[in-house]
C-alpha beads as a LAMMPS data file, in Angstrom:
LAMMPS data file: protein, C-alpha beads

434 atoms
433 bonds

1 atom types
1 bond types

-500.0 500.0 xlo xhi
-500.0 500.0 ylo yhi
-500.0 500.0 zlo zhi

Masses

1 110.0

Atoms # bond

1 1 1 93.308 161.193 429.917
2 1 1 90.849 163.089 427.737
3 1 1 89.307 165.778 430.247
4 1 1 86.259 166.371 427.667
5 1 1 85.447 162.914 427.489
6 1 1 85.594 162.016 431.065
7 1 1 83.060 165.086 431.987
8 1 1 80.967 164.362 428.824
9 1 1 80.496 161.155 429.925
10 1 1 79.579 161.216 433.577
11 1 1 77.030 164.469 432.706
12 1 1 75.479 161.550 430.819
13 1 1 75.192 159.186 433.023
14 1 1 74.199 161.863 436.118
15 1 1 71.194 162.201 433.982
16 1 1 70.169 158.866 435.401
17 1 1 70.030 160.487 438.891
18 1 1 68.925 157.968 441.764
19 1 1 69.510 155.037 439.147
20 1 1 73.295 155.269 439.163
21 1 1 73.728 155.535 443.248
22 1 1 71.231 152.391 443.141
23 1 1 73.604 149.740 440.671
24 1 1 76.814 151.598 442.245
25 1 1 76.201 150.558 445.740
26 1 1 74.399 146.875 444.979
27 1 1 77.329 146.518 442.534
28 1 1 79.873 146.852 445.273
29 1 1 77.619 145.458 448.314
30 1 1 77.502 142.330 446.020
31 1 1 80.820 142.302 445.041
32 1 1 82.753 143.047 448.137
33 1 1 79.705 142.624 450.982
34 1 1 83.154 143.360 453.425
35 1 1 83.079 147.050 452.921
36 1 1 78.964 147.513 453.947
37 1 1 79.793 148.026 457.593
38 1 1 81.822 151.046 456.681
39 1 1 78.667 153.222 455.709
40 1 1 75.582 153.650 458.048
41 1 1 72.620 151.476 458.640
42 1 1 70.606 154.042 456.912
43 1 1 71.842 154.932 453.441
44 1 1 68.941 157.760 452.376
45 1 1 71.373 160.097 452.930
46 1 1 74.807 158.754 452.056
47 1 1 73.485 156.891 449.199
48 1 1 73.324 159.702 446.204
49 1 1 76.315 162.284 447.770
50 1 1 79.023 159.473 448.115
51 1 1 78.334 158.471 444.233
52 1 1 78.148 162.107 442.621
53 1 1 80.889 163.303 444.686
54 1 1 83.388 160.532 443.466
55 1 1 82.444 160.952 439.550
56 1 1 82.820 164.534 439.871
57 1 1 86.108 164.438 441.197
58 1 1 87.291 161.526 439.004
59 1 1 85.838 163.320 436.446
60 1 1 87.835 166.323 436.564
61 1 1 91.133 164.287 437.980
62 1 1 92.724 166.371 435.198
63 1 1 92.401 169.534 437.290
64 1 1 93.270 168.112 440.506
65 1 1 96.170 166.385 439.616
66 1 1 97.762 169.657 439.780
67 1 1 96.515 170.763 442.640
68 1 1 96.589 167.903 444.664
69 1 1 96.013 169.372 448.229
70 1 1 92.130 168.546 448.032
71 1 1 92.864 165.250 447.632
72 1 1 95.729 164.596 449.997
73 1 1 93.312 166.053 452.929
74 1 1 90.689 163.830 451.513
75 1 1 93.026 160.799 451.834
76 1 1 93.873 161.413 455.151
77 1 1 90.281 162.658 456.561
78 1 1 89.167 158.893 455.434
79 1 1 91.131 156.918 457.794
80 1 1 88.976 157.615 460.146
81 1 1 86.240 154.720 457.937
82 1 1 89.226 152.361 458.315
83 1 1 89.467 152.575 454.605
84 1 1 93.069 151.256 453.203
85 1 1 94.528 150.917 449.941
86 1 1 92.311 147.497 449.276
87 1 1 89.302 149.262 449.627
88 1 1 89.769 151.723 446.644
89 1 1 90.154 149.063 444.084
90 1 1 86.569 147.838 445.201
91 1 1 85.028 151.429 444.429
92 1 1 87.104 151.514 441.355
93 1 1 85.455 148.345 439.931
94 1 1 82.413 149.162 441.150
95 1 1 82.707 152.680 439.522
96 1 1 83.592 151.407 435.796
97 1 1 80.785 148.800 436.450
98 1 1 78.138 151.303 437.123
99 1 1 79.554 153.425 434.244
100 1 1 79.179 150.750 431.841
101 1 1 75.901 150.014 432.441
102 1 1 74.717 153.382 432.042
103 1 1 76.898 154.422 428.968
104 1 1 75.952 151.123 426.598
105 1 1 77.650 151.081 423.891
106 1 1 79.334 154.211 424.625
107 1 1 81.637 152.759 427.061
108 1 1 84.676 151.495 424.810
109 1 1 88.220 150.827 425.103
110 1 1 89.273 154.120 424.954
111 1 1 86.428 155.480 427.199
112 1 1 87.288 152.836 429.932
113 1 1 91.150 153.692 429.403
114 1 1 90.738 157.424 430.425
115 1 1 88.475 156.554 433.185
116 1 1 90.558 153.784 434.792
117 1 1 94.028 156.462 434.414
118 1 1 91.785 159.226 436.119
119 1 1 91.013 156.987 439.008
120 1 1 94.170 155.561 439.232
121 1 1 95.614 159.439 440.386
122 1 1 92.986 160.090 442.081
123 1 1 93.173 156.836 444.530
124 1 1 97.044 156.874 444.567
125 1 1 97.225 160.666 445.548
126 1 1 94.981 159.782 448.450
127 1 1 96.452 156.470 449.418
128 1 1 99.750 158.075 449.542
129 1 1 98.721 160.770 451.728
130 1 1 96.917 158.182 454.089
131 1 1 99.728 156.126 454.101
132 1 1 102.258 158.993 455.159
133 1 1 99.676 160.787 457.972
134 1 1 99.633 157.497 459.456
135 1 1 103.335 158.119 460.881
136 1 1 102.398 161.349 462.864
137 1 1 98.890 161.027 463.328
138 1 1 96.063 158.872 464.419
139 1 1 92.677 158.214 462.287
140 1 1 90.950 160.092 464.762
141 1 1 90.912 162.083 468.055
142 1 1 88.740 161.521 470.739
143 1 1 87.158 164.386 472.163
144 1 1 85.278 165.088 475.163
145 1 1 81.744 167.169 474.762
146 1 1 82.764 170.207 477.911
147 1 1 80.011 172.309 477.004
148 1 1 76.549 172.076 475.244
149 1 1 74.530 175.777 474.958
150 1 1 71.462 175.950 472.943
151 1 1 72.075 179.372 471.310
152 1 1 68.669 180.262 469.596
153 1 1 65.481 177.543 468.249
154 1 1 67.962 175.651 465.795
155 1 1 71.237 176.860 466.827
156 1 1 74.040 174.808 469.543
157 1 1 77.488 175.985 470.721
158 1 1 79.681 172.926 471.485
159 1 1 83.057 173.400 473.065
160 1 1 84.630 170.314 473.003
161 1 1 88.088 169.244 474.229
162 1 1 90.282 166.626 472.138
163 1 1 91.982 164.375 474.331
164 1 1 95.384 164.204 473.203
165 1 1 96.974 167.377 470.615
166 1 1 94.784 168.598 467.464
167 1 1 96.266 170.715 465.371
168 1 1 94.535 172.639 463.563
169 1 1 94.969 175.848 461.171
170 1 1 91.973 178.945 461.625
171 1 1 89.253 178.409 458.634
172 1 1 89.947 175.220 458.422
173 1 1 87.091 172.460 459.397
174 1 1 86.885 169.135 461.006
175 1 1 84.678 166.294 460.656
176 1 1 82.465 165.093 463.692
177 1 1 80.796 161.775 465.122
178 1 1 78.608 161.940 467.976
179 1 1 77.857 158.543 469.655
180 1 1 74.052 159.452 468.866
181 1 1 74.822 158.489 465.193
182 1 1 77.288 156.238 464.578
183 1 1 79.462 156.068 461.278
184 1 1 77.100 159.552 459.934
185 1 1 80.099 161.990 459.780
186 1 1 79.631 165.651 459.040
187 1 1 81.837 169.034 458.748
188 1 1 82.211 171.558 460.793
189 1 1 84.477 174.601 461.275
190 1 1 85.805 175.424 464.503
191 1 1 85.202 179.027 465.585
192 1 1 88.162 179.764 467.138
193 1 1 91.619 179.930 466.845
194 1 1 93.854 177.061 468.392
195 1 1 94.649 177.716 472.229
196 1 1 96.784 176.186 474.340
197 1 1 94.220 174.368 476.175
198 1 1 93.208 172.925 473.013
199 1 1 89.714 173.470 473.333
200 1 1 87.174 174.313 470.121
201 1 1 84.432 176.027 469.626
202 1 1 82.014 174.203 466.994
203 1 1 78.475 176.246 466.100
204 1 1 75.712 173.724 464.566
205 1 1 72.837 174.675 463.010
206 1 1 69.701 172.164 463.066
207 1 1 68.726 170.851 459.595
208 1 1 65.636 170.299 459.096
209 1 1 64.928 166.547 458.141
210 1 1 68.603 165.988 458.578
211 1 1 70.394 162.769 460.762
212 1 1 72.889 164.493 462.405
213 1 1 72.146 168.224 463.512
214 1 1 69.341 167.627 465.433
215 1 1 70.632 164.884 467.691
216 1 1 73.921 167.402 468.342
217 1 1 71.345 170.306 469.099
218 1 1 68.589 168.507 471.426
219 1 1 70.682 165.370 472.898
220 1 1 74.217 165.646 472.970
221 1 1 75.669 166.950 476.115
222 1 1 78.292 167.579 478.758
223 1 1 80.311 164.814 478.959
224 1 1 79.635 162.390 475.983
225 1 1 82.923 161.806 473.707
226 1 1 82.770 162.651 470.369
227 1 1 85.531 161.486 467.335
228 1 1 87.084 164.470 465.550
229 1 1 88.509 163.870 461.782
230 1 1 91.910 165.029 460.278
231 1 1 91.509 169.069 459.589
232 1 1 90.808 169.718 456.150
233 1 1 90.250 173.055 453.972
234 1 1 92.841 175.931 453.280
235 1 1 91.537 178.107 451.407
236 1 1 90.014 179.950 454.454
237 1 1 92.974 180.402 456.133
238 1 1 95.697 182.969 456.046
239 1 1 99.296 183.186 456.623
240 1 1 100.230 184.431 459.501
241 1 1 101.784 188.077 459.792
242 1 1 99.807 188.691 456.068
243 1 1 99.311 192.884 455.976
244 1 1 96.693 192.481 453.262
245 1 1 92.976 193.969 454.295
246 1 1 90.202 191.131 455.320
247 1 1 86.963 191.874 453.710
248 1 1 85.085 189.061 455.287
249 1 1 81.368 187.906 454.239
250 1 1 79.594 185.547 456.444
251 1 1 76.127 183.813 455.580
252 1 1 74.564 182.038 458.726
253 1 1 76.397 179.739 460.984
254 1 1 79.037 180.507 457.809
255 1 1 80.427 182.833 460.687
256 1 1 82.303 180.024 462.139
257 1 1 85.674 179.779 460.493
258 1 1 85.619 183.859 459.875
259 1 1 85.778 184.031 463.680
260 1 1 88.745 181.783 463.819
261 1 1 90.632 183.864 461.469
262 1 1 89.493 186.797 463.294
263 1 1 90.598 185.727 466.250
264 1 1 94.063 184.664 465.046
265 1 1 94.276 188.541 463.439
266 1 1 93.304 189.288 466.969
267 1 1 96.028 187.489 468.507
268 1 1 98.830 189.202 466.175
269 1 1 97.899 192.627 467.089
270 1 1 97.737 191.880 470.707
271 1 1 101.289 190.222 470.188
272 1 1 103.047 192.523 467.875
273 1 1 100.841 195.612 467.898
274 1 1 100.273 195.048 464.327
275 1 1 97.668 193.630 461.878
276 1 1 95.622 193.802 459.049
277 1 1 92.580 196.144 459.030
278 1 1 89.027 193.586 459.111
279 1 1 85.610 194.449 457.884
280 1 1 83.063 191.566 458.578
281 1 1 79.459 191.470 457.028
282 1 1 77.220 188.980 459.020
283 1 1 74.145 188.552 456.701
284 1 1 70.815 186.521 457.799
285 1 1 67.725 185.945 457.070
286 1 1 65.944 187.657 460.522
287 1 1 67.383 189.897 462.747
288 1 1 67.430 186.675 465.856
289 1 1 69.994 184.562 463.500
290 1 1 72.495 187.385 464.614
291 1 1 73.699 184.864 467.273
292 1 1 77.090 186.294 468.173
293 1 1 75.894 190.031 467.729
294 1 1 77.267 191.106 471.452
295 1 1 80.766 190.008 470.791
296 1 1 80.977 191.355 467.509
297 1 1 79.614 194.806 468.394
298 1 1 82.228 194.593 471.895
299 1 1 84.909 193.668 469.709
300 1 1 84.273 196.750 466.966
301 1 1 84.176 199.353 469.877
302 1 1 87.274 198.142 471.719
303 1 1 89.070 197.089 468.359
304 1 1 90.200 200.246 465.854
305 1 1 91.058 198.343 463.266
306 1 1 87.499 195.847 463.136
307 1 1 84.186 196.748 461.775
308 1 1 81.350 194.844 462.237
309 1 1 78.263 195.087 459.911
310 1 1 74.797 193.861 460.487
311 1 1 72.650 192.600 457.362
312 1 1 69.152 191.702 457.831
313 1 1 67.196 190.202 454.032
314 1 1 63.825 189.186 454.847
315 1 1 62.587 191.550 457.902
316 1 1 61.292 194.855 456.477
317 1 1 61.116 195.860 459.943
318 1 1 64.645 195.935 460.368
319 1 1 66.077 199.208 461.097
320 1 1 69.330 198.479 460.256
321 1 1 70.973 197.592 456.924
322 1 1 68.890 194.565 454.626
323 1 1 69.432 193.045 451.932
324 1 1 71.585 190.689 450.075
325 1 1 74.788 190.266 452.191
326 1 1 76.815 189.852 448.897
327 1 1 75.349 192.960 447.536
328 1 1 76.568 194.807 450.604
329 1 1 79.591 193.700 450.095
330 1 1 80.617 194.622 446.994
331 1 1 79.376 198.266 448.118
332 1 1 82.215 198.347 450.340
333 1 1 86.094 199.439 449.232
334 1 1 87.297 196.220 447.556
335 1 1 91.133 197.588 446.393
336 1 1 93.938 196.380 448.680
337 1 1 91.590 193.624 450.106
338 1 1 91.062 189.986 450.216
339 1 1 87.765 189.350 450.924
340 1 1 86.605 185.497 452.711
341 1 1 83.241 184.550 451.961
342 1 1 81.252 181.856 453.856
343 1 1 77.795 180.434 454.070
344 1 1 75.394 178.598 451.804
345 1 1 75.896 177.557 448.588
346 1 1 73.609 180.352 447.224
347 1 1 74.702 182.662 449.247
348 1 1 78.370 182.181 448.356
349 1 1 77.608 182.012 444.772
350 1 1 75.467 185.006 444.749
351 1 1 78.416 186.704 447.009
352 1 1 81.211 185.889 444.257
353 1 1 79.337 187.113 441.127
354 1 1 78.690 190.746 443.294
355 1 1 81.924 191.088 444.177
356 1 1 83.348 190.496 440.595
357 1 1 81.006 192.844 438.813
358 1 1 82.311 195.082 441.550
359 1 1 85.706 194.596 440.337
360 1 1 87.498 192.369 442.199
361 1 1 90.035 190.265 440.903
362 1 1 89.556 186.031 441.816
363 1 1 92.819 185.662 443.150
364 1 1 91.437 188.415 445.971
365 1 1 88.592 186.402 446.490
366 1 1 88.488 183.219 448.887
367 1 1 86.123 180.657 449.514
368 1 1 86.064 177.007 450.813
369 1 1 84.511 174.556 448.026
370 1 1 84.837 170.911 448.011
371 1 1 84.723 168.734 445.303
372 1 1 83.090 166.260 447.712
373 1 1 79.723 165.938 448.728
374 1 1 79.101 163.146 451.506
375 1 1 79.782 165.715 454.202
376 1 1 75.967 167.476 454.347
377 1 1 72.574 166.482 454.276
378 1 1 70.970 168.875 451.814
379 1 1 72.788 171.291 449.197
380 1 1 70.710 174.169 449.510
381 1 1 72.134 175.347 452.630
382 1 1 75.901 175.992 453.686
383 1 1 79.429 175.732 452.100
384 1 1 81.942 174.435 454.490
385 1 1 80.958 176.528 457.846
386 1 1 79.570 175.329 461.171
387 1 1 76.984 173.319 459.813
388 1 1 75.972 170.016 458.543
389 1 1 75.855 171.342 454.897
390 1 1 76.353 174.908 454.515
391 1 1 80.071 174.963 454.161
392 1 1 79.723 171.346 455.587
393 1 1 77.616 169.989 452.473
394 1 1 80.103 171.144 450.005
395 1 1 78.164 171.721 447.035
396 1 1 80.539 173.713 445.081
397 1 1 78.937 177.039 443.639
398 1 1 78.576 177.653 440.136
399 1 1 81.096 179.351 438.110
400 1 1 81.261 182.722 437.767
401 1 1 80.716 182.419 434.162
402 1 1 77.327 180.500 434.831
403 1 1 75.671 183.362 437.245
404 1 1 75.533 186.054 434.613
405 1 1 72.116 185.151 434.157
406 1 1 71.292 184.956 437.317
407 1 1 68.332 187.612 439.099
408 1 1 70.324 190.705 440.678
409 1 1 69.036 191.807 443.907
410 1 1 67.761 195.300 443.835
411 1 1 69.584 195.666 447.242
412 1 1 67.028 197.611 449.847
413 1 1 68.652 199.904 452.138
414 1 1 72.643 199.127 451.107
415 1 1 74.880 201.312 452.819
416 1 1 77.841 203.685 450.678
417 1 1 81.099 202.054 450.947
418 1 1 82.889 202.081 454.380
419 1 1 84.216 205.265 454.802
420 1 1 85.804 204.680 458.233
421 1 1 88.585 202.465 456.932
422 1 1 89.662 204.205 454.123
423 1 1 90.031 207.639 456.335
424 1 1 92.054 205.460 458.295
425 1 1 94.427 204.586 455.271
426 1 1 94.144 207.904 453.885
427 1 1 93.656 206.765 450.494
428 1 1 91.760 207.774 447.469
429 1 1 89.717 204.842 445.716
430 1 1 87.192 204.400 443.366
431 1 1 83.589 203.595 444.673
432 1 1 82.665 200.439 443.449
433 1 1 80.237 199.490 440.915
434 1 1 76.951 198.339 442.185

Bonds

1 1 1 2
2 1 2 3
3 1 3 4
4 1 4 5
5 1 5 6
6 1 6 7
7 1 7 8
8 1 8 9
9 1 9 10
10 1 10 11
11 1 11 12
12 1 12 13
13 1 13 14
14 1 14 15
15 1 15 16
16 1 16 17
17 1 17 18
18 1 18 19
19 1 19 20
20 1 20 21
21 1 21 22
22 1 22 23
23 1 23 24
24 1 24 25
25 1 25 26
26 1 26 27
27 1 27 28
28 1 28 29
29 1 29 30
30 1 30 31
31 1 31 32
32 1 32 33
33 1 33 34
34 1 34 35
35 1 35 36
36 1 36 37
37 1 37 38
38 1 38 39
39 1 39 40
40 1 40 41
41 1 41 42
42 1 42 43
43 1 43 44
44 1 44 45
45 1 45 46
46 1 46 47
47 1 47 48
48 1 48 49
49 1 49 50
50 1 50 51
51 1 51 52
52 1 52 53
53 1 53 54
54 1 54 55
55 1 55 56
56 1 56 57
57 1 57 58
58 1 58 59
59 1 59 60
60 1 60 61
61 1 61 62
62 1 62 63
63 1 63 64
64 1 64 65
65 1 65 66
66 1 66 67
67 1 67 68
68 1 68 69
69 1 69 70
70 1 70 71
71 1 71 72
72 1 72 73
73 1 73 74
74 1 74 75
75 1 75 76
76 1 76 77
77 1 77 78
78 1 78 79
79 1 79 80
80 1 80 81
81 1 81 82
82 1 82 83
83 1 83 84
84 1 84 85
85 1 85 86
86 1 86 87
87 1 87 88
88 1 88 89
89 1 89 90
90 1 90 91
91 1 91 92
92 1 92 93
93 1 93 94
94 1 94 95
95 1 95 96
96 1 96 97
97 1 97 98
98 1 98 99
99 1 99 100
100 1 100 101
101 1 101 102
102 1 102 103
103 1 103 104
104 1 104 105
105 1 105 106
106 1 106 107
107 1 107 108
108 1 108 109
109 1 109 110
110 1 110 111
111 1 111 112
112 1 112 113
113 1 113 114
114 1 114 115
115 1 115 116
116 1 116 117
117 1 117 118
118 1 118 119
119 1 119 120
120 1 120 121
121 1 121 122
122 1 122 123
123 1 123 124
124 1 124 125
125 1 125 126
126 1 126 127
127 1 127 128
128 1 128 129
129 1 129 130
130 1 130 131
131 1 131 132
132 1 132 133
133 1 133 134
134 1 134 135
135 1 135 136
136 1 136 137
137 1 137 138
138 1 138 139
139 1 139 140
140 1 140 141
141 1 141 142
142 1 142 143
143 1 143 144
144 1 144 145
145 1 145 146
146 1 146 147
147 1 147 148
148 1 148 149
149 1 149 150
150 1 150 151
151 1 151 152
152 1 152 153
153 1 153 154
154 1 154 155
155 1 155 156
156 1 156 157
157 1 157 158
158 1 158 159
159 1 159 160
160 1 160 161
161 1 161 162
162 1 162 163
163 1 163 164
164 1 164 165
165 1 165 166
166 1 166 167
167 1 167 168
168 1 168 169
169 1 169 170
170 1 170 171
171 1 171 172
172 1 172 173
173 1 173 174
174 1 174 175
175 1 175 176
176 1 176 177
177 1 177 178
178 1 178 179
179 1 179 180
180 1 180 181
181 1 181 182
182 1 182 183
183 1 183 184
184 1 184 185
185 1 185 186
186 1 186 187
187 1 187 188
188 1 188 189
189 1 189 190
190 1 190 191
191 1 191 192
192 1 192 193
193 1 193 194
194 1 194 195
195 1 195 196
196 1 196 197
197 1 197 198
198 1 198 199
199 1 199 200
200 1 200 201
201 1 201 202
202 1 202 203
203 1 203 204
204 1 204 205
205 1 205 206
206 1 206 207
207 1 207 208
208 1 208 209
209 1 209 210
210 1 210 211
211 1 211 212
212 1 212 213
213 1 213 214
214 1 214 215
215 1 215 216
216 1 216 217
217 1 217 218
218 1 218 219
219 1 219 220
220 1 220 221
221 1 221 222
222 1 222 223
223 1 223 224
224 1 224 225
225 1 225 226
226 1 226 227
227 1 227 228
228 1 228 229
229 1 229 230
230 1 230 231
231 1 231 232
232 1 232 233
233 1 233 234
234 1 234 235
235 1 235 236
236 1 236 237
237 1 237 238
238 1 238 239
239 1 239 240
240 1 240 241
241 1 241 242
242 1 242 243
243 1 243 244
244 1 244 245
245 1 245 246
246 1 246 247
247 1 247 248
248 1 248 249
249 1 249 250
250 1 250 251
251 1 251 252
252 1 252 253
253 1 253 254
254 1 254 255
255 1 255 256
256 1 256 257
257 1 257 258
258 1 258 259
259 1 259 260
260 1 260 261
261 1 261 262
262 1 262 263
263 1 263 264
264 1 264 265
265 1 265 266
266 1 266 267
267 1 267 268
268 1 268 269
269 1 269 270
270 1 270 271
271 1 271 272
272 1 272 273
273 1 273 274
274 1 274 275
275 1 275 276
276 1 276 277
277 1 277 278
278 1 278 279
279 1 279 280
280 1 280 281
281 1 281 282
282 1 282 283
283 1 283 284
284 1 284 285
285 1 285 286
286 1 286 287
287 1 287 288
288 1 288 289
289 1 289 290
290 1 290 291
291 1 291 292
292 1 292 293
293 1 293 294
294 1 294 295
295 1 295 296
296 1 296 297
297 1 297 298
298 1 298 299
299 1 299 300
300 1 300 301
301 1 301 302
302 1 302 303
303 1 303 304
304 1 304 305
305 1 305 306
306 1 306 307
307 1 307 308
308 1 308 309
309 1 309 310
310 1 310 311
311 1 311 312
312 1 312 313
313 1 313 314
314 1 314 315
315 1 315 316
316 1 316 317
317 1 317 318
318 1 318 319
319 1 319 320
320 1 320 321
321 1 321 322
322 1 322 323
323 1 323 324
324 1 324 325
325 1 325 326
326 1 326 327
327 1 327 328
328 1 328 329
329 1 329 330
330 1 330 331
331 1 331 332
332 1 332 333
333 1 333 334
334 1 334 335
335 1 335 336
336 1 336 337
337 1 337 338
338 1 338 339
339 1 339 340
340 1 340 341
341 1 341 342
342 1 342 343
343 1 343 344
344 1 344 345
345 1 345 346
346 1 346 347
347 1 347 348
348 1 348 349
349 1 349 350
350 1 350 351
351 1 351 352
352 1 352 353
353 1 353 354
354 1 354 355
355 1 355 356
356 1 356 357
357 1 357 358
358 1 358 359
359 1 359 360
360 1 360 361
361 1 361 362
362 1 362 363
363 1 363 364
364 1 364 365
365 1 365 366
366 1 366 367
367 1 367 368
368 1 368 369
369 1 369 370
370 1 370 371
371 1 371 372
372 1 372 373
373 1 373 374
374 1 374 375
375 1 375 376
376 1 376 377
377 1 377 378
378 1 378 379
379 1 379 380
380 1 380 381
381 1 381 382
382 1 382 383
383 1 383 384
384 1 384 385
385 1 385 386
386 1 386 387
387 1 387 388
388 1 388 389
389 1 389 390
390 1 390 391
391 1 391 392
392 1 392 393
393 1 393 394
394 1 394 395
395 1 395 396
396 1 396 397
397 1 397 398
398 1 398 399
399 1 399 400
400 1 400 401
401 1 401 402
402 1 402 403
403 1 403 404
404 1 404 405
405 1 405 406
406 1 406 407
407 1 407 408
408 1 408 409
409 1 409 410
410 1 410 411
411 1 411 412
412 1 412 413
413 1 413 414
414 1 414 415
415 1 415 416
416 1 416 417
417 1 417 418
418 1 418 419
419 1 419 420
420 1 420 421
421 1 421 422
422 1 422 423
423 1 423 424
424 1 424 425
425 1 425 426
426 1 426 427
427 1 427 428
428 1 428 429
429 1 429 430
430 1 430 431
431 1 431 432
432 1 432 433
433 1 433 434
């Protein structure tokens, strides 16, 4: 398959915007009317994500081919839509249809040929995974709503308790379905680490104009069963026993999945007496959105090897530090660390170009980003965390290579590096660039 061409071509027919959602979905509604009662009543939402997600990863199949583990979770998250192998040669059809209407004469043998092979390993990578999950697991868990606790205006703490065993790995995320809104499926990251009650801790942050978030935050309660999807998302989570420092940089309810790592790092040192050393930066936009503040500050005083930072960006009042949460970060001692970063797609983008004109190498630096975009309501907000889209919309950020012209922030009131931890390693290293 010719990687250029495939990429070329769906920029060009993107360019069509709502157009190409419209002929996809009457395309396939007309062609196979069977699959309509997967998707909700409503499609305002669904309607444009489900279509750009699936050319974008088609369109790069090239990539993911060799990295197949985005795909295999995606295959076996969608068994919970009852989708089977049947269903993918409908999209596929419909998919080629919609790109030959938009592409004209453009759409030739040879164009249709590389589109049709890039399909085919997408759909068989996923198929194969949902075909081999189905031996172990089922297409969803029930789980029962055990507590509902309105945090702040637009922020809810669900703990909810799956009825039979959910495995899940810390920084990894789940999808939900309240009975509120049937078949509307969104991400979220549990908080916590798994316990052996099984319970989870999900944080959701009310969307403005969105479906979903603000039927979890003002009617959901106690009691009501919700459906959990297969876990999906590694690149937030660590292996266990790993020595290496955690620089970890959390935007908003972005928090979520840090606290689940940071709880399984908690975990090891109560077991073994041993750990890595964790800094976490909690940046919002007003000093209130600090929403698990007295934790985090108990845990830093009774914890030697945490720190706990505090960044404030749009309260001048503010006494403590404000700014740009990526811009404190890459103030702080980057050598020897791995640093997780979390929160809305600006804010993770913004984040990543910081911390590499700080110096840090990308292999150091991790960050949930999904190809696929059906999961959140808006793509301004989060990238895969505890809400509907920050890290739940999964918009992925821009390439480094496409920030550099991006407006720096002047940083106001950005603290030195942290000098605590490296006293406690006793080592010598290089401030960072700011």
């Amino acid at each position: 398959m010719d990687a250029y061409a495939l990429q070329s071509s769906w920029d060009r027919v993107s360019a069509y915007g709502d157009q190409v959602a419209l002929y996809f979905y009457s395309h396939i509604f007309v062609s196979h009317p069977e699959v309509r009662a997967m998707f909700p009543l409503s499609m305002s939402n669904q309607r444009d994500k489900f279509v750009s997600a699936l050319g974008r990863i088609v369109s790069h199949a090239d990539q993911l081919e060799n990295d197949a583990n985005f795909l295999q979770h995606l295959g076996r998250d969608h068994r919970k839509y009852a989708v089977v192998a049947e269903h993918y040669n409908a999209v596929g059809a419909s998919l080629c249809a919609t790109l030959k209407h938009f592409l004209g004469p453009e759409w030739d043998e040879d164009l249709a040929a590389h589109w049709t092979a890039a399909y085919q390993v997408v759909a068989r990578i996923m198929v194969e995974a949902a075909e081999t999950s189905e031996e172990s697991s089922p297409d969803w868990w029930d789980a029962e709503v055990i507590s509902v606790e309105r945090r702040t205006m637009d922020l809810t703490l669900l703990k909810v308790q799956p009825r039979h065993v959910f495995r899940f790995r810390p920084g990894q995320s789940v999808s939900m379905e309240i009975p509120q809104r049937p078949k509307q499926w969104r991400y979220f990251s549990p908080a916590n680490a798994p316990r052996a009650d099984g319970s989870i801790d999900l944080h959701v942050q009310q969307i403005d104009g969105g479906q979903v978030s603000p039927a979890v935050v003002r009617t959901l309660k106690a009691g009501d069963t919700v459906k959990l999807g297969a876990p999906i998302g590694e690149r937030l989570t660590r292996r266990e026993g790993d020595q290496r420092e955690l620089l970890m940089v959390a935007g908003g309810t972005g928090l979520a999945p840090l606290l689940a790592v940071l709880e399984q790092v908690d975990n090891e040192w109560t077991r073994t007496g041993n750990g890595p050393l964790v800094h976490l930066l909690h940046g919002v936009r007003l000093p209130w959105h600090l929403y698990d503040r007295p934790r985090l500050k108990a845990l830093a005083q009774d914890r030697s090897w945490f720190d706990y930072t505090e960044v404030v960006s749009d309260d001048p009042s503010y006494p403590g530090t404000r700014g740009k949460v990526g811009t404190v970060a890459a103030r702080q001692i980057l050598y020897g660390r791995t640093a997780m970063v979390c929160g809305g797609p600006q804010m993770v983008a913004h984040t990543l170009e910081q911390l590499a004109a700080a110096g840090m190498q990308p292999e150091h630096i991790k960050y949930e980003h999904f190809y696929y975009a059906a999961a959140g309501e808006h793509t301004a907000a989060s990238a895969l965390s505890g809400q509907e889209t920050p890290r739940d919309a999964q918009q992925p950020p821009p390439r480094l290579a496409a920030l550099s012209d991006a407006p720096l922030d002047p940083g106001g009131d950005v603290p030195t590096q942290d000098a605590g931890s490296r006293r406690r390693h006793g080592l010598r290293i290089p401030r960072s660039a700011g």
